[in-house]
N, C-alpha and C positions, 0 to 999 in steps of 0.2 A: 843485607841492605840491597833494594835492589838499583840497581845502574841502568842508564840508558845511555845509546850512543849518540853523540852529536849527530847534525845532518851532514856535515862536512866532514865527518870521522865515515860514515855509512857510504859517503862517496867516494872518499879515500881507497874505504875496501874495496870495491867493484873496480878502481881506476887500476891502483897500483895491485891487488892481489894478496892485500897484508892477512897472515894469517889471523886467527880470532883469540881472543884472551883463553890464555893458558887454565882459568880456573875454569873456565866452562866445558874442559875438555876431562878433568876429572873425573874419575867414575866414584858414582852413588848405585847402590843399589836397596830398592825399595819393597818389601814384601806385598804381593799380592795378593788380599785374600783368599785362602782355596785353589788357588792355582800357580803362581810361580813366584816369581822376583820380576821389578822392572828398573832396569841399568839404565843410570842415565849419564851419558858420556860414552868413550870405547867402550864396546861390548866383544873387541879381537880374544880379550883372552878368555873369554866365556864362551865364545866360539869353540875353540882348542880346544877346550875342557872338554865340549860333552860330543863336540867330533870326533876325538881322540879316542871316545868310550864307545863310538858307533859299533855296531854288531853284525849290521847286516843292509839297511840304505840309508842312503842320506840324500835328501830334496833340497836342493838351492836353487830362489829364483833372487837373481837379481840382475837390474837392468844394465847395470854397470860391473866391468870385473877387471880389475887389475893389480891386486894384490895375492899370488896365494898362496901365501904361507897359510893362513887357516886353515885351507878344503886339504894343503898336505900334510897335516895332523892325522887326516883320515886314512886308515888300514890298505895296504893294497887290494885285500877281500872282500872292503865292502862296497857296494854297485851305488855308483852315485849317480843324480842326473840334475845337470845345470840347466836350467833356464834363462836367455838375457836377451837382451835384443843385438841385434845383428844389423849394425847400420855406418856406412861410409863418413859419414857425418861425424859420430860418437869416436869413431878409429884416427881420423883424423885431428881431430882436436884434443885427442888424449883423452878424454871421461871416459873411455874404454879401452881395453888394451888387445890388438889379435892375436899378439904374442901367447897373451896369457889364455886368450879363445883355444888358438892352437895345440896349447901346451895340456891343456886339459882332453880336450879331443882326442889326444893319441895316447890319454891315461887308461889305461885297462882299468877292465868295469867302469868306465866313464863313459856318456852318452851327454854332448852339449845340444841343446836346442834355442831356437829361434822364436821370441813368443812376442809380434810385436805389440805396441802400447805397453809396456808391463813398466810398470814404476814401484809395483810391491820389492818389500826386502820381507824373505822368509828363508826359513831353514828347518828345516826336518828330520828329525834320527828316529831309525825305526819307528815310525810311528809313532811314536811317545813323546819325545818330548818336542819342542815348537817354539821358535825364535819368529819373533814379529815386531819388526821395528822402521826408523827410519834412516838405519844405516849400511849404507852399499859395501859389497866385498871389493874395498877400493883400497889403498892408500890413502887418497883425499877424505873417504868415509871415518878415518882414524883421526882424523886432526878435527873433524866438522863438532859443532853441538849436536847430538845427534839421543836418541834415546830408544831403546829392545825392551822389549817384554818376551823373556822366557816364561815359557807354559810347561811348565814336569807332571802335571796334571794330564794322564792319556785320554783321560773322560770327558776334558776339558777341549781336549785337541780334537778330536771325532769328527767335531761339526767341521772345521777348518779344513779336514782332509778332503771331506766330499767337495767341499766349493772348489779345491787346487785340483782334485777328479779331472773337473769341469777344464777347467784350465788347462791342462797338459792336452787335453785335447785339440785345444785349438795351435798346438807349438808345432814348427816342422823341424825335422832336424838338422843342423850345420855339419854339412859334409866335407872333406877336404876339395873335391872341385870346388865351391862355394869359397873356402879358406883362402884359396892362389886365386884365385877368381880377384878377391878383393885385397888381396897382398898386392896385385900387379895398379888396382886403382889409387893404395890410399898415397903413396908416397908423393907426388903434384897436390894431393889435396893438403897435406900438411905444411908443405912452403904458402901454399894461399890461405891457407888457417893461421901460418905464426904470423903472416902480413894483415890481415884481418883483425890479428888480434894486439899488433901493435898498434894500426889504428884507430881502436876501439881504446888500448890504454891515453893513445894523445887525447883523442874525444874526450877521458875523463881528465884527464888533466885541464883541459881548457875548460872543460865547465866548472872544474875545482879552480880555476881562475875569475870566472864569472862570478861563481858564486862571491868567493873573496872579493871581486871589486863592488859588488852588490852590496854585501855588508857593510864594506868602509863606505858607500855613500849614504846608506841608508844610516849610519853610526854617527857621521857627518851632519845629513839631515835634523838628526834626532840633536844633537851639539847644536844647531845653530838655533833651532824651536826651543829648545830648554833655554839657551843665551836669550834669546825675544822674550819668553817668558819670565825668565828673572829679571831682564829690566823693567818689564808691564809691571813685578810684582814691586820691584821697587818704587819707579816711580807713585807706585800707588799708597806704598807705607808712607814716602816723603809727602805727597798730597795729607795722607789722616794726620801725621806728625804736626804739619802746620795749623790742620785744624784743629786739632788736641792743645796746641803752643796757646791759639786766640780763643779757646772755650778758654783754658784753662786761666789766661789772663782779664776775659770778662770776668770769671768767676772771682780774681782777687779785686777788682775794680768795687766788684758789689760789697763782697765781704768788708773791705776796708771803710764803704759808704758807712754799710751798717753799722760796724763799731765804733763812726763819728756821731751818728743818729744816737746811739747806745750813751756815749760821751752828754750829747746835748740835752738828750730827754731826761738823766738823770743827775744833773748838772744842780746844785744847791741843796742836794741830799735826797731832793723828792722830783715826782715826776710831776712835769708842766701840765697845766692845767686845764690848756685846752686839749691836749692829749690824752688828758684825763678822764675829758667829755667826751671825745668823738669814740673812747673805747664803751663808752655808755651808750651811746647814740648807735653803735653796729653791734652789741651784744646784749641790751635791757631788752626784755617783753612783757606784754601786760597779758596776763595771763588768765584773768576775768575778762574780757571785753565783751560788750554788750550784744559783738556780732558774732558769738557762740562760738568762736574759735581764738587760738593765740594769736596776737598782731605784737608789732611793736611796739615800743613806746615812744610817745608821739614827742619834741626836743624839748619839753618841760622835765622830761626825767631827769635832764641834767641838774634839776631843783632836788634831784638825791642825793649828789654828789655834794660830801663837805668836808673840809678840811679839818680836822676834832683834834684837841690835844689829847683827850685819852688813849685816841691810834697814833699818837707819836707824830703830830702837826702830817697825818700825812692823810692822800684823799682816800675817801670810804663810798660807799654806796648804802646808804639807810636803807634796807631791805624791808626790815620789820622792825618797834619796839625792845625787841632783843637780839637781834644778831644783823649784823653787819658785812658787806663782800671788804674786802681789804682792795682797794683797786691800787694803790699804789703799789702794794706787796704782790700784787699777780703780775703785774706789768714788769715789775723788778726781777722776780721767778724766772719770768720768763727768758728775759734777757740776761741772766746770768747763765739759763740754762743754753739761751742759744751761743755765749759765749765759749761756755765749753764746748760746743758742737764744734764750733769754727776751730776753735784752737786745737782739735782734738782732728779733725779734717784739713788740717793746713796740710800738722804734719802727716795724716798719712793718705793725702786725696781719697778719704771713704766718706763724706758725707751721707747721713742719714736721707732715705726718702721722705718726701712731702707726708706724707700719709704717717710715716713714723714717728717726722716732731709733732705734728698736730696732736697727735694719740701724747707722746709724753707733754707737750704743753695743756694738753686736757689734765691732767691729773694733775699738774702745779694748779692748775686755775683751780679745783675744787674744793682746795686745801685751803686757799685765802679765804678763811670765815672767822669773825670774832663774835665772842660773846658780848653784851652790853659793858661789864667790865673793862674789854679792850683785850682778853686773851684768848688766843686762837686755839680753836678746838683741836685735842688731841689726835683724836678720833675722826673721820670723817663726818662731817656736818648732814644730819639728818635729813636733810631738806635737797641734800642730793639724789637726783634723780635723771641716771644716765648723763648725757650732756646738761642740762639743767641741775641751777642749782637757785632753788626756792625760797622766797621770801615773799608768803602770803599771798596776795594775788601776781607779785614781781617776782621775775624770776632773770638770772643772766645764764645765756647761751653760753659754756664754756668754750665750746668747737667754736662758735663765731668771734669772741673773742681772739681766739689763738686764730684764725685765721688773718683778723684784721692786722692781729700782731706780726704774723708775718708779710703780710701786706706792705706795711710801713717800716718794716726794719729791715727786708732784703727782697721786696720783689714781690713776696707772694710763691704761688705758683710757674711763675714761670719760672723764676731762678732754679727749682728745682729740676727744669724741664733741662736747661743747662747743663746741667750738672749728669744727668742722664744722659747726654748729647754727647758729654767728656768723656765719662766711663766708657759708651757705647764703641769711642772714638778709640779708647784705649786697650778696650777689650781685641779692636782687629790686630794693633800695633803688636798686641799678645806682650804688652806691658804688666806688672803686677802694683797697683797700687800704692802698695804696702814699702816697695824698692823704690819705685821711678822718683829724682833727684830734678831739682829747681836753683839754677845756685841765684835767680835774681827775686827769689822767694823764701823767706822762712816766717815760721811764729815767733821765731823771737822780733825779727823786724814788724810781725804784725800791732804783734800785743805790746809795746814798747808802750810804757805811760810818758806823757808829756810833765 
């Protein structure tokens, strides 16, 4: 899995100097195709190995040198030649060592040279085989993340030789006057190096302080915009809560109207009779009319309406000679069905949509048909046709009916618009209908018979 460092871990390092995670120091090694292995981690003891095997030269360039147990692997017989840079700078701050310059220079068959810019790591045995990576013959180069590509491939290496050709040309060589030369400058440069570099540690510590006061106010920041935001959001659930409290108590105002309406209109077993007519009066049409289209029927229709005892003293609409609308029994229907709604929506605040009872109050309305006998058809009545339902050139609207019906027993349309208003209200609250609790509300208190 991979890891990353904090920004405050990455400044830590530079400040304080902490070495780098132990697994990254690991060595893998990965085959090359056709040409070698590439190590990723120490590559010291892959060094040793195949210096160890040298026969006859060995080419090291690197820019840095202060380890060398490695390069003493190598044979006193075979002729080596060091390439690094040679700089007051690098000797004094320790990334280089003269000691270790020194000590190499007075190695028989050893020749050090001077090649400045060089920041290649290479390594060379007889020709053949070829180390290329990004790890200095240091100490420090041992602990670092660092990754070599060995080349055992000599076919492979060819090309690489000619280019380092190139290179050794441009190197002069570090001679012992050069060596005292710069033995007599570096020591003043090393006391102004460790004072440099302590206060370059203070520098990171205080901005490892910066940093840290910077987080806590920005964390701070971030605490008080979250605290403002949670009270906005609150206050804002309390604002919908109350308006949810007063939908929800129009909404039992209405309901409880409607079930004294429901009480009144069918009060002596049957429905009152101007009731009776005004539900004729917004759902009759005359469906011959001489002006080539459906119009209404004009308030003499109510001269269809008749109370019969064969329909059980209750009122009818004489359609035709043989079949009759039941208007008591649709009017009845309908209010038993809208009673179940209510009671069925007390307890679980899910009222049906506007558009929902209409459709199931269409299909009660279609059903109220008798035959002249005074029994109502099993089956749907013939003379149904979509919302209409036929009788001769008279026909009743069932959708207008059910509309009217709703009109007068809760509102209409708007009640439902209400009701949507509640949900909508309760949807933000992220209430569930089916849960949320009323204790100065129940069905039992609604529907309690007197």
């Amino acid at each position: 899995m991979r890891t990353s460092m904090s920004r405050q871990a990455r400044i830590a390092v530079c400040a304080t100097g902490m070495n780098v995670p132990s697994a990254a120091l690991r060595k893998r090694e990965v085959p090359v195709l056709g040409a070698g292995t590439c190590v990723f981690g120490n590559v010291a003891s892959s060094w040793a190995r195949i210096i160890r095997n040298a026969k006859q030269q060995l080419l090291v360039f690197t820019p840095y040198l202060t380890s060398l147990k490695v390069l003493r692997a190598a044979a006193p017989t075979v002729r080596m030649r060091i390439y690094t840079e040679f700089s007051a700078e690098l000797f004094a701050s320790g990334a280089s060592s003269l000691a270790a310059v020194k000590e190499m220079a007075k190695r028989r068959n050893t020749e050090v040279y001077w090649l400045p810019g060089l920041h290649a790591k290479i390594i060379v045995v007889d020709n053949r085989c070829f180390s290329l990576g990004s790890q200095n013959v240091t100490a420090k180069g041992e602990r670092n993340i660092e990754a070599t590509t060995l080349i055992t491939n000599s076919a492979a290496a060819d090309g690489a030789l000619k280019v380092l050709e190139t290179w050794q040309s441009w190197a002069a060589p570090i001679t012992p006057q050069m060596i005292s030369h710069m033995e007599s400058l570096v020591p003043p440069l090393i006391k102004l190096h460790q004072s440099f570099k302590k206060a370059c540690a203070q520098t990171g510590r205080e901005i490892m302080t910066m940093i840290k006061m910077a987080d806590q106010r920005r964390q701070e920041a971030q605490r008080v915009a979250q605290s403002e935001e949670n009270r906005a959001f609150l206050q804002e659930i309390a604002a919908a809560e109350r308006k949810s409290s007063e939908l929800f108590q129009a909404v039992q105002s209405q309901i409880r109207e409607s079930l004294e309406t429901f009480k009144v209109y069918s009060s002596a077993g049957r429905i009152d009779e101007r009731i009776s007519k005004r539900f004729i009066d917004k759902s009759a049409w005359w469906l011959d009319h001489p002006s080539g289209h459906p119009v209404r029927m004009p308030l003499h229709a109510r001269d269809h309406v008749r109370c019969s005892r064969t329909y059980g003293h209750a009122w009818t609409f004489t359609g035709d000679s043989n079949n009759k609308f039941l208007l008591d029994e649709a009017i009845k229907s309908c209010m038993n069905h809208m009673e179940s709604v209510f009671r069925e929506g007390v307890s679980s605040k899910r009222l049906s949509s506007y558009q929902d009872v209409i459709q199931a109050l269409v299909q009660l309305i279609i059903r109220c048909v008798a035959k002249k006998n005074g029994r109502r058809y099993l089956e749907l009545y013939g003379g149904v046709h979509g919302h209409q339902i036929k009788f001769g050139v008279h026909a009743i609207n069932a959708q207008d009916f059910a509309e009217f019906f709703l009109k007068i027993f809760c509102g209409g349309a708007a009640f439902f618009v209400q009701l949507a208003e509640m949900r909508k209200t309760d949807q933000l609250l992220g209430e569930d209908y089916n849960t949320q609790e009323n204790d100065d509300f129940s069905d039992e208190e609604m529907f309690d018979e007197e």
